[in-house]
C-alpha positions as a printed NumPy array, in Angstrom:
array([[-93.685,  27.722, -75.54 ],
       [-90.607,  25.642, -76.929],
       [-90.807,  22.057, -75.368],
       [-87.254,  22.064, -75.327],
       [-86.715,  24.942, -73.095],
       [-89.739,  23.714, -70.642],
       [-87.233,  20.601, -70.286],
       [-84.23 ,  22.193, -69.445],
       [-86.084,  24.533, -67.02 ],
       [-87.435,  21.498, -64.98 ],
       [-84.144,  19.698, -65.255],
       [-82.308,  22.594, -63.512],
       [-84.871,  23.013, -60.857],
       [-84.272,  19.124, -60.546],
       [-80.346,  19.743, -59.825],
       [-80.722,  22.667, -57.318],
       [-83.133,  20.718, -55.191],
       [-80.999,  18.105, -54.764],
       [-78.253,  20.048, -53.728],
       [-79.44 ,  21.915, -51.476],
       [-81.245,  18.601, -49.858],
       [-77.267,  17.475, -49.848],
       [-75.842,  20.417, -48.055],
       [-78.404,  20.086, -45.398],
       [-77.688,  16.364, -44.802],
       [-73.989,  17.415, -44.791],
       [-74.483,  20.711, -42.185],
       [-76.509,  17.887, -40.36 ],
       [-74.244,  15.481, -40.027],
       [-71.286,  17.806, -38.846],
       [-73.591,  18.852, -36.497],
       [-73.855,  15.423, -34.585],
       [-70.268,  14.856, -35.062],
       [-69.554,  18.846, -33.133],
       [-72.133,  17.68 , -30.336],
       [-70.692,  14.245, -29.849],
       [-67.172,  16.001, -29.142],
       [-68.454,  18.998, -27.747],
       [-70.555,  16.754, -24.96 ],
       [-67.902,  14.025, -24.82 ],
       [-67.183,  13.038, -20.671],
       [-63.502,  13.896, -19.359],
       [-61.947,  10.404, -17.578],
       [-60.819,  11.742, -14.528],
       [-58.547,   9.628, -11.828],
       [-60.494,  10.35 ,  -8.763],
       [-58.51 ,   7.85 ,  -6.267],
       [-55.235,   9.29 ,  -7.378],
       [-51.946,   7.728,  -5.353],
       [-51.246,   8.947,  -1.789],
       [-48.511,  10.547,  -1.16 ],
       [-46.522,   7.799,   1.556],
       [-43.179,   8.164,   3.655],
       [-39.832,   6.4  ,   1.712],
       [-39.255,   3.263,   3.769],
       [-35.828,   2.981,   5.414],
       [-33.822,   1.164,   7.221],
       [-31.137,   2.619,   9.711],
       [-27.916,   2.164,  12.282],
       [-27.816,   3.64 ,  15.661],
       [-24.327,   5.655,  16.027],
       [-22.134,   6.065,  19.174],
       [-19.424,   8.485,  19.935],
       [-16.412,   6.35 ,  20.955],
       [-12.286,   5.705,  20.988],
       [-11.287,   3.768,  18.   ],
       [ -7.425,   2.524,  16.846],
       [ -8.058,   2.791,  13.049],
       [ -5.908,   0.405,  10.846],
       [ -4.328,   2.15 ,   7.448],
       [ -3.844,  -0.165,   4.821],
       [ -0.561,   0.789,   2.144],
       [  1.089,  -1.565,  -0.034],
       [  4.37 ,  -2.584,  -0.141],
       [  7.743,  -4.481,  -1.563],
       [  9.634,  -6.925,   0.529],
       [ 13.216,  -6.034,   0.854],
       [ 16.198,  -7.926,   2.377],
       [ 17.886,  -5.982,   5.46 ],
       [ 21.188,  -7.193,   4.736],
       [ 22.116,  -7.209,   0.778],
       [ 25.662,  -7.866,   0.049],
       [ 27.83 ,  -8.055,  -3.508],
       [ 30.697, -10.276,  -2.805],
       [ 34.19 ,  -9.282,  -4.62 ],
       [ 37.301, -11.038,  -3.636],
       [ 40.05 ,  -8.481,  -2.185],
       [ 43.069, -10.36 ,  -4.079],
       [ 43.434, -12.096,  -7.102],
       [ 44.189, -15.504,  -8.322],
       [ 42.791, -18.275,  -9.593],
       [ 39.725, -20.46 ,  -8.359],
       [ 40.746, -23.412,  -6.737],
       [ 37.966, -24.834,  -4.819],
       [ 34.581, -24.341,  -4.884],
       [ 31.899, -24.774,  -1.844],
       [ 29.395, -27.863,  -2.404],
       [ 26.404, -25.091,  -0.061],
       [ 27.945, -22.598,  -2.874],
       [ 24.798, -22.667,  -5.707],
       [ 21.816, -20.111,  -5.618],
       [ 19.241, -20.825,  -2.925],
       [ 21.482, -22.675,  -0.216],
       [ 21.235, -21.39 ,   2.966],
       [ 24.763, -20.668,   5.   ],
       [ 25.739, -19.465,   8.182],
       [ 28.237, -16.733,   8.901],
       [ 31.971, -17.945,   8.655],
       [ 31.128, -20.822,   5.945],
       [ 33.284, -20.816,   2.945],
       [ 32.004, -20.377,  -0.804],
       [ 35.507, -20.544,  -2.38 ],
       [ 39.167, -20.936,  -2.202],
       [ 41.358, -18.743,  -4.376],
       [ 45.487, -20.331,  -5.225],
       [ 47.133, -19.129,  -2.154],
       [ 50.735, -20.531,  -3.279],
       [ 52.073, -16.979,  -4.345],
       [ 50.633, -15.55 ,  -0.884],
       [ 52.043, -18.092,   1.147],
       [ 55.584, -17.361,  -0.203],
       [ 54.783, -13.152,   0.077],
       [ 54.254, -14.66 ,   3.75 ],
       [ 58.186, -15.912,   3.593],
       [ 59.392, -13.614,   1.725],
       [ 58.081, -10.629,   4.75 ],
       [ 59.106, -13.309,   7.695],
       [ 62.692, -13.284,   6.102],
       [ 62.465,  -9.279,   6.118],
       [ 61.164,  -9.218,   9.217],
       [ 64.029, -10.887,  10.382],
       [ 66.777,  -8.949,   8.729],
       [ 65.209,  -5.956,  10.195],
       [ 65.266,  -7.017,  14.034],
       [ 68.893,  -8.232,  13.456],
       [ 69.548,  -4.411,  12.692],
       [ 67.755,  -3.022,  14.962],
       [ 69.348,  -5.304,  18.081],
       [ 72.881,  -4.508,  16.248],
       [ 72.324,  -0.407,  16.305],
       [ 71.447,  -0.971,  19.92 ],
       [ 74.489,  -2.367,  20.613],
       [ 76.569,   0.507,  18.368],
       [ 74.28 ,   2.959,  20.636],
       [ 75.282,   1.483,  24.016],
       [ 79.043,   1.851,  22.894],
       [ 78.682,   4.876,  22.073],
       [ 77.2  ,   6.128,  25.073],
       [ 79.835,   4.576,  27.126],
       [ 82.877,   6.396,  24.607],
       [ 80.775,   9.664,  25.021],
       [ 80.927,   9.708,  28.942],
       [ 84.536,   8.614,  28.888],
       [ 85.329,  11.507,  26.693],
       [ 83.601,  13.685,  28.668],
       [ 82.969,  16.845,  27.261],
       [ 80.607,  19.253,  26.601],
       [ 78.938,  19.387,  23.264],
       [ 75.773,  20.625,  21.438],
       [ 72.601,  18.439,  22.301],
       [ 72.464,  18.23 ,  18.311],
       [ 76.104,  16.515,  18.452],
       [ 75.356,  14.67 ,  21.135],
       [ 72.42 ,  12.908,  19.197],
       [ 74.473,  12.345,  16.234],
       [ 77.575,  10.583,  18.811],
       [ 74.826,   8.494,  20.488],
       [ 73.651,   7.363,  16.843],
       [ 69.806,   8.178,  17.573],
       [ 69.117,   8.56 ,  14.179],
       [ 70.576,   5.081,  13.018],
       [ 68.468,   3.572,  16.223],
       [ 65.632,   5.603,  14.994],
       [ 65.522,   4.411,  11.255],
       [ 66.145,   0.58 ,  12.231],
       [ 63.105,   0.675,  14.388],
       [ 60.945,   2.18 ,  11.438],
       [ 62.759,  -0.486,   9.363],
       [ 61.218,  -2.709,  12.02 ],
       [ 57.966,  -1.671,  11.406],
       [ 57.647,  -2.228,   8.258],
       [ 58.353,  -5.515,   7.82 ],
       [ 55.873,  -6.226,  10.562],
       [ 53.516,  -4.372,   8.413],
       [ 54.594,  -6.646,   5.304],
       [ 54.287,  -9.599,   6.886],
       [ 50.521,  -8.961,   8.313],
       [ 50.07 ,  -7.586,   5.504],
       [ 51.295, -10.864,   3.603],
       [ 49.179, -12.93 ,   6.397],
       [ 46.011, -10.825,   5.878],
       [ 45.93 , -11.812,   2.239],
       [ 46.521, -15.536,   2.555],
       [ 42.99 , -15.521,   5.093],
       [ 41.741, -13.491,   2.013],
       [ 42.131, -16.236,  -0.756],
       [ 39.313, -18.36 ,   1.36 ],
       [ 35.828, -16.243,   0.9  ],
       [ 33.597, -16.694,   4.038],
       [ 30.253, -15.485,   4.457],
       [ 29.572, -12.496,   6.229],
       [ 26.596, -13.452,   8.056],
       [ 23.474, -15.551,   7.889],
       [ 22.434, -15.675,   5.003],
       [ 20.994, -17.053,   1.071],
       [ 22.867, -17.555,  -1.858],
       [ 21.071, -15.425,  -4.867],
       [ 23.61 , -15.959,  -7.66 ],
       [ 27.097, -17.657,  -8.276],
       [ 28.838, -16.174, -10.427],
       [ 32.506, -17.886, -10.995],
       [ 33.35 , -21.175, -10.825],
       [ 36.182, -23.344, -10.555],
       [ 39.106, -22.588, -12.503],
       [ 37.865, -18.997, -12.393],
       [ 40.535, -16.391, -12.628],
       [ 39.005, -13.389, -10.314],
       [ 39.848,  -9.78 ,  -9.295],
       [ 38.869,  -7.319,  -6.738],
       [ 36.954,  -5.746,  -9.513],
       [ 34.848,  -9.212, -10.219],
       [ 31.772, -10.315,  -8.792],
       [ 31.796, -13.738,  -6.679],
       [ 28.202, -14.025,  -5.236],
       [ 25.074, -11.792,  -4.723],
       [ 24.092, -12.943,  -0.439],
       [ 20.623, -11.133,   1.179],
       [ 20.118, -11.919,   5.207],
       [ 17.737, -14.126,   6.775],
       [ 17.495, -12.664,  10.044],
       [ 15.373,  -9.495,   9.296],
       [ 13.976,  -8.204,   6.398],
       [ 11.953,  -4.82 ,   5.589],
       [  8.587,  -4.03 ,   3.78 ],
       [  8.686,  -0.54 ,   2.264],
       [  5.315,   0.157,   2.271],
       [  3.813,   3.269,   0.659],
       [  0.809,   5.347,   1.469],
       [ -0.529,   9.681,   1.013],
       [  1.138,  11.392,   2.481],
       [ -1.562,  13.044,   4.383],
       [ -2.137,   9.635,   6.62 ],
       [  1.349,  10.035,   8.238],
       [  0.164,  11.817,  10.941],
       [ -2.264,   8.861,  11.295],
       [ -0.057,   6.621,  11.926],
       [  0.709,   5.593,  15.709],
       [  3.854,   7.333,  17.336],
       [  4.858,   9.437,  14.385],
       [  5.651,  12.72 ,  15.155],
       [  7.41 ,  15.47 ,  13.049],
       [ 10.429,  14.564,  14.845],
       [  9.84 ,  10.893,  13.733],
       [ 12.606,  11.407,  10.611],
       [ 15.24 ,  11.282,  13.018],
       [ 14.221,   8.962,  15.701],
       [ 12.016,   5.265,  15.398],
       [  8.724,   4.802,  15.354],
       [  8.378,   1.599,  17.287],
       [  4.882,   1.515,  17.901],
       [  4.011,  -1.22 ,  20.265],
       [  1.086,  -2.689,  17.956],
       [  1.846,  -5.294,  15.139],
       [  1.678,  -4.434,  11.365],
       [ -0.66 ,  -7.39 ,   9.858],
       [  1.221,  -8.591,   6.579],
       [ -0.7  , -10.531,   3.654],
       [ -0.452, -11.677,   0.286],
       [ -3.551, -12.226,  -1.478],
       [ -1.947, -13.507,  -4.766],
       [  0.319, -15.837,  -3.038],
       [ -0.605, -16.861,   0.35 ],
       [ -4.053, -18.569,   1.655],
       [ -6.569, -15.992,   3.032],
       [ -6.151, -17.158,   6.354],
       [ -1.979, -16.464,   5.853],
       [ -0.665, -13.578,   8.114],
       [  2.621, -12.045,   8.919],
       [  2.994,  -9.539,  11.851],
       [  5.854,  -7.018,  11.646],
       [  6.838,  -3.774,  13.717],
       [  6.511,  -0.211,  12.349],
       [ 10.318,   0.919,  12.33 ],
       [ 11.441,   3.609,  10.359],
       [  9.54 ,   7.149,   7.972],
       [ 12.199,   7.59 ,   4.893],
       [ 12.454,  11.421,   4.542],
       [ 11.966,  11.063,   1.181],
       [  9.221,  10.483,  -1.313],
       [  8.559,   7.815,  -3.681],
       [ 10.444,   9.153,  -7.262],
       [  7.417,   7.755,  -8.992],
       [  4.051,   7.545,  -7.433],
       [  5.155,  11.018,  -4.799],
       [  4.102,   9.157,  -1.599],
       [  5.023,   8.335,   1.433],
       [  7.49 ,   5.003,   2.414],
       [  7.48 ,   3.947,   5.968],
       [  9.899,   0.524,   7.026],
       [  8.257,  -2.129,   8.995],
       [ 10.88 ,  -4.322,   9.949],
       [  9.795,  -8.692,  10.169],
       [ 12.268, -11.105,  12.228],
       [ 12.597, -14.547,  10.808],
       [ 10.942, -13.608,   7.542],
       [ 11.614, -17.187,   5.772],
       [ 10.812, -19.114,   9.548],
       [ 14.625, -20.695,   9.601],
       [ 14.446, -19.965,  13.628],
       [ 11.013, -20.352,  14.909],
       [ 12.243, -20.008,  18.17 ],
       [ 13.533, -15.886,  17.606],
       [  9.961, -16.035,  14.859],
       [  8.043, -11.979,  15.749],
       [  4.77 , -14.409,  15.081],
       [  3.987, -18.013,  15.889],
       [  4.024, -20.667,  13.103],
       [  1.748, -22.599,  15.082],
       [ -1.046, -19.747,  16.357],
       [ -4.744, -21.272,  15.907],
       [ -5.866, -18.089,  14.71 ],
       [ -4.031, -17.758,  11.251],
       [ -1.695, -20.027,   9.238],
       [  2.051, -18.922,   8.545],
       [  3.911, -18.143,   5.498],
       [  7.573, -16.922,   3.953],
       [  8.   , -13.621,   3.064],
       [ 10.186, -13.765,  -0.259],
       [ 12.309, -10.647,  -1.406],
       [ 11.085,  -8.726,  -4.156],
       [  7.146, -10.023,  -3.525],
       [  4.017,  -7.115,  -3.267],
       [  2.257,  -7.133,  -0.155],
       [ -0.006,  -5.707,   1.934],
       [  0.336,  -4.007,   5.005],
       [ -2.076,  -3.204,   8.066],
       [ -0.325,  -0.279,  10.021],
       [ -1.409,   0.845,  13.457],
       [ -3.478,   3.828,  13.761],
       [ -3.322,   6.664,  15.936],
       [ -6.182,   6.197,  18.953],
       [ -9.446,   8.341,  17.846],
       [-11.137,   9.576,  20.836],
       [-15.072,  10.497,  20.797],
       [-15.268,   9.814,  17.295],
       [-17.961,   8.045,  15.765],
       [-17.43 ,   5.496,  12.746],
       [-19.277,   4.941,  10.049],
       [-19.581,   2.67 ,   7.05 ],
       [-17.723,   4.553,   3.974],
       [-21.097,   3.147,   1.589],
       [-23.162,   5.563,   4.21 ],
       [-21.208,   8.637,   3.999],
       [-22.465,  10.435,   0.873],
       [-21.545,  12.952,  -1.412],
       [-19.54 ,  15.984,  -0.142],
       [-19.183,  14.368,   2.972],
       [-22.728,  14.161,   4.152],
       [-24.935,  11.688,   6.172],
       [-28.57 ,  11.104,   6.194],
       [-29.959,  11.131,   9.422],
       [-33.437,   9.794,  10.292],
       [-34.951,  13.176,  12.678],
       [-38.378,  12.905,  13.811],
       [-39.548,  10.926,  10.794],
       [-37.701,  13.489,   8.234],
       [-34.565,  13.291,   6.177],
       [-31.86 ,  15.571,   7.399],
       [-29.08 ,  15.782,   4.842],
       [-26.426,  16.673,   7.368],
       [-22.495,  17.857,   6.35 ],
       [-20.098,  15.803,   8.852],
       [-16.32 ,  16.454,   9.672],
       [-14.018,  13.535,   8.069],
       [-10.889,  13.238,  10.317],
       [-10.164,  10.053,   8.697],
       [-11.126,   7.327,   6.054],
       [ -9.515,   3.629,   5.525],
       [-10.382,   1.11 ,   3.371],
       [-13.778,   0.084,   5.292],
       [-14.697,   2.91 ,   7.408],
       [-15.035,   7.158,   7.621],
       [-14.435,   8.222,  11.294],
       [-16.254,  11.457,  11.79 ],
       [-15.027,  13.894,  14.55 ],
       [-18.128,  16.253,  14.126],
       [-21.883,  16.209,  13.127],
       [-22.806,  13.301,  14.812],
       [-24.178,  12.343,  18.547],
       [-24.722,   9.205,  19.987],
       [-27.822,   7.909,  19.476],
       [-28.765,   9.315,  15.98 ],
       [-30.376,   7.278,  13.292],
       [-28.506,   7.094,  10.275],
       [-30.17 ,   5.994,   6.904],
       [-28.803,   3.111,   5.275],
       [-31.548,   2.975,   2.411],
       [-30.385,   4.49 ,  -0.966],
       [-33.177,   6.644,  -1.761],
       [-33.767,   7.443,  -5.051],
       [-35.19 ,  11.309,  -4.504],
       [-33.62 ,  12.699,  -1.839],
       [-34.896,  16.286,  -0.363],
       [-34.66 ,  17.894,   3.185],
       [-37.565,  17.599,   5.228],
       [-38.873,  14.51 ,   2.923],
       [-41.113,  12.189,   5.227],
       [-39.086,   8.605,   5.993],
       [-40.739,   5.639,   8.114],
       [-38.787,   2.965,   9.134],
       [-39.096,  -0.764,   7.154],
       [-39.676,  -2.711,  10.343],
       [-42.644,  -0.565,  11.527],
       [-44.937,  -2.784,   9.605],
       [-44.127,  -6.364,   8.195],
       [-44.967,  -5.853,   4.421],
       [-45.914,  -2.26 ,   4.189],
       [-44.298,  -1.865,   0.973],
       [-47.162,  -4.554,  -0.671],
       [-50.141,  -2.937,   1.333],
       [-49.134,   0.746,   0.228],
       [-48.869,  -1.134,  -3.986],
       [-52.56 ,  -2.496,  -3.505],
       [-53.931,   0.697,  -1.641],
       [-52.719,   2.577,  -4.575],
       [-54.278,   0.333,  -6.828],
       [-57.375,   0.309,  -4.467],
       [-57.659,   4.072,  -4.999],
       [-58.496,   4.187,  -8.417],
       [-62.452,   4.083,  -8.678],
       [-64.128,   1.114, -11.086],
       [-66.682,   3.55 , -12.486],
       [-63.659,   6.086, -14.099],
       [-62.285,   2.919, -15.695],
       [-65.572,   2.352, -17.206],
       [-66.179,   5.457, -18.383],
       [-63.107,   5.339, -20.28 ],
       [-63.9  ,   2.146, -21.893],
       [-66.873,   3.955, -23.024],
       [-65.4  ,   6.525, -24.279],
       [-63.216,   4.421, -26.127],
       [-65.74 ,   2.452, -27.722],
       [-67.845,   5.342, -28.25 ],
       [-64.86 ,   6.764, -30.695],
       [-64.032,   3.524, -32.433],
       [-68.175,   3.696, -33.562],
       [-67.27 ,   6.988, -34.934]])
């Protein structure tokens, strides 16, 4: 046999040996990998969380009678608001030392004198007329006496249209109108003399002075912009749909005042102190609706607005209860108008009324999501007219899942329940699952 062939022969059987002595290691080791997996324990959570009521806190409601309070903003207007124009012309001649923007005057105090020399001889000049006139008239009475007396000496009969003409009524009749007139003239003539001297019209503030002395001025020419002191107005505006919230209004309250016997509270938060109230009477709905924001405007009418007469003031200066301050023209406020009375209504909290007007109500340890009738909201409260009895427990607590029928227990049942139902949960979960898991954990990092 060739030695060389004997070689190869065991060098092949060699090879296949050791291959097949690989595989099997290989099948073997895939094996104990298949049964490690295939036996490996399943961590299970066998103390898994109980399943506890939502803690929540709650108010007790009542069905009552409440006066509601509808807040609206509004701009402070002067009652009185005058343009001054002189009603003759001439020349400035004196000027007022109260006459300059701010000063406060009373009615029948003088802002300016206008040259009254022309007006004073206009007065002469009608006197003089006057006086040729009721020479002619006394003289045609004479002329009609005479000829009265001729016409009865003559006596005879003529037309009653003759006769007026002999008696001279017509010449009587046009020196009386002649008469007249130069009254007329000359009150005339007097009325515009009292005119040259501009008085104010009533008590009131100076906003702007516009001539001066030496002025030359014209009916057509603007003297002096004056506002009154004695009253002025807040035009507040609110929806139109609270009108028939607000006390005494009726649909006939367009033509006739509202005058509802509670105050209107008045503030300014950007001017006055918090504590800084005006009160104020609701007067007067405007039938017509703001041009740009389409709401409402209602008048409420304040006395003494700038406290010049604390004596006639609608609200003490010196009341313990809040301090007092001026209303100025022009300024945004806001306004506290009096309610219609509410009867069996109950109210509520606007952060508890929830979506779609509904209210979560505490029922025998469930949540009841319950739909409630809104007859009115303000600024602070909703005042429901149906859906609620006295008595019922209504939720405060924002939940975070909310479902009907979901168990609810109240917060002050138990001081600290909240921390004992955390470490019972924690509690629940078994030592012996943890440790399996660590074993299984380090059972797969050894792999």
């Amino acid at each position: 046999m060739n030695p060389g062939i004997i070689h190869y022969q065991r060098i092949s059987g060699f090879s296949y040996r050791t291959f097949l002595f690989c595989l099997a290691l290989l099948a073997g080791a895939f094996a104990t990998v298949w049964l490690i997996y295939s036996t490996e324990p399943t961590a299970q959570k066998e103390g898994a969380l109980k399943k506890s009521p939502m803690l929540v806190e709650v108010i007790e409601v009542n069905r009552a009678d409440y006066t509601p309070r509808i807040k609206a903003m509004g701009v402070v207007k002067p009652a009185q608001r005058v343009t001054m124009k002189p009603q003759v012309s001439g020349s400035v001649v004196a000027v007022s030392d109260k006459f300059i923007p701010g000063s406060f005057l009373n009615k029948g105090d003088w802002l300016i004198k206008i040259d009254a020399r022309d007006y004073e001889l206009n007065i002469a000049q009608a006197e003089a007329e006057l006086a040729r006139a009721q020479t002619s008239y006394q003289l045609e009475l004479a002329e009609q006496e005479r000829a009265k007396t001729s016409f009865k000496l003559l006596g005879k009969n003529v037309s009653e249209e003759k006769t007026s003409l002999i008696l001279r009524e017509p010449q009587l009749r046009q020196a009386k109108a002649e008469l007249v007139a130069a009254e007329s003239a000359l009150a005339e003539a007097q009325l515009d003399l009292e005119r040259t001297i501009i008085l104010m019209p009533f008590d009131g503030q100076v906003i702007s002075q516009d001539v001066n002395l030496g002025s030359q001025v014209s009916p057509s020419d603007t003297i002096s912009n004056i506002i009154g002191t004695d009253v002025y107005w807040v035009e507040s505006t609110l929806p139109i749909a609270k009108l028939k919230w607000l006390a005494n209004y009726t649909h006939q309250s367009f033509n006739s005042s509202l005058r509802a016997t509670e105050p209107v509270y008045i503030r300014n938060k950007t001017t006055w102190d918090q504590s800084s109230v005006r009160e104020g009477r609701l007067s007067q709905v405007i039938a017509e609706l703001d041009q740009d924001t389409r709401m409402a405007r209602v008048l409420v009418e304040v006395t003494n607005p700038l406290g010049l007469n604390s004596d006639s003031s609608s609200d003490s200066q010196d009341s313990p209860q809040k301090s007092w301050a001026p209303l100025i023209a022009g300024s945004y406020v806001e306004t506290e108008l009096p309610g219609k009375t509410l009867s069996d209504t109950v109210r509520l909290e606007l952060e508890y009324l929830r979506k779609k007007n509904t209210v979560w109500v505490m029922q025998e340890q469930k949540l009841d999501i319950r739909s409630v009738e809104v007859a009115l909201k303000d600024d602070n409260f909703a005042y429901i007219s149906e859906g609620l009895q006295s008595g019922e427990r209504v939720i405060t607590t924002d939940l975070a899942t909310v479902k009907q029928g979901a168990t609810v227990r109240l917060k002050t049942m138990s001081p600290g329940i909240e921390e004992d139902i955390n470490q019972l949960s924690e509690a629940d979960q078994p030592e012996d699952s943890q440790s399996t898991e660590q074993g299984v954990s380090d059972e797969a990092r050894a792999l």
